[in-house]
C-alpha positions in Angstrom: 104.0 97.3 120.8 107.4 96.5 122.0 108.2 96.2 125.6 110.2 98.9 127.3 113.0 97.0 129.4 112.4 98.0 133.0 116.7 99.0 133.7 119.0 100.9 131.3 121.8 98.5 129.5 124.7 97.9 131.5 126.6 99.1 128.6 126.0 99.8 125.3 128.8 100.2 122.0 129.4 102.9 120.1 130.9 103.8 116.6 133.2 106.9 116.3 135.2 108.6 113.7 138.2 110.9 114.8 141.1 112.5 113.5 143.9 110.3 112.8 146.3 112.6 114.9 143.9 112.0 117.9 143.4 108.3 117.4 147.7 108.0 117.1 148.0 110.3 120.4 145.1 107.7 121.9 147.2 104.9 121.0 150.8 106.2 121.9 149.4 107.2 125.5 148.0 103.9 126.1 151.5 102.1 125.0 153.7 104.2 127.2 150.5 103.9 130.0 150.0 99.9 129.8 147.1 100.3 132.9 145.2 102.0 130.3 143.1 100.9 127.7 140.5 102.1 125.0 138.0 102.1 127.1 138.7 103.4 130.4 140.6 106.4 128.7 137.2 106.9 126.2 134.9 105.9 129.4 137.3 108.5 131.6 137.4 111.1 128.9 134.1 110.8 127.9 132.4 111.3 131.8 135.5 114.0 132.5 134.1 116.2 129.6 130.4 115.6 130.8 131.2 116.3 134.7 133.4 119.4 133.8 130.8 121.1 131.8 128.0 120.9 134.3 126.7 117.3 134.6 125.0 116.5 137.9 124.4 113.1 138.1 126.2 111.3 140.8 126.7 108.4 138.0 128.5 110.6 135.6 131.4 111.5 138.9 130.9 108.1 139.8 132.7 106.9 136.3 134.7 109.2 136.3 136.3 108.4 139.3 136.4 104.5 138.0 138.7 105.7 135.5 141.2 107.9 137.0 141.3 105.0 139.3 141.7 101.1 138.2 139.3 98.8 139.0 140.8 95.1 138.9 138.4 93.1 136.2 137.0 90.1 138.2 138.4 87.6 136.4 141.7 89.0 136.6 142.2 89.2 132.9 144.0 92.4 131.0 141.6 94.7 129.3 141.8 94.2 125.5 144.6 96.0 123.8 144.2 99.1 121.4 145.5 98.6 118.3 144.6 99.3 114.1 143.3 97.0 112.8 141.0 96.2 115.5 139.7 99.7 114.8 139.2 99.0 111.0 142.2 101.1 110.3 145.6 99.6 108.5 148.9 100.2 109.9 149.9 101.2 107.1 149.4 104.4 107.8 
């Protein structure tokens, strides 16, 4: 039997497929909005959705609130860029 790790992952990565309209209008806010990236606006959006529909726990405000508000990365690096073909699409589109 496997063992159960006592604490939840830090993080964890997920897989997504949305409209091409919405990944554009993703893309397009972050360029005009360079503080931004893919995944504090999916990490914002994401806990935003959960909090206004009813969510209680204090973690789900909590990164929220990270979002809407930028936390400097300790090694002082820029977040990673959104852009195609890291998201498997071509830009040819």
């Amino acid at each position: 039997m496997p063992s159960i790790p006592s604490h939840a992952p830090r993080s964890v990565s997920i897989e997504n497929q949305m409209p091409e309209d919405l990944f554009d209008a993703m893309r397009e806010f972050i360029r005009v909005h360079p503080q931004w990236d893919q995944y504090r606006l999916m990490q914002a959006a994401l806990a935003g959705f959960l909090f206004q529909h009813g969510a209680k726990d204090r973690a789900v405000a909590r990164h929220y609130l990270d979002g809407l508000f930028q936390r400097d990365t300790p090694s002082g690096t820029p977040a990673p860029r959104l852009d195609a073909a890291s998201e498997g699409r071509s830009s040819s589109h």
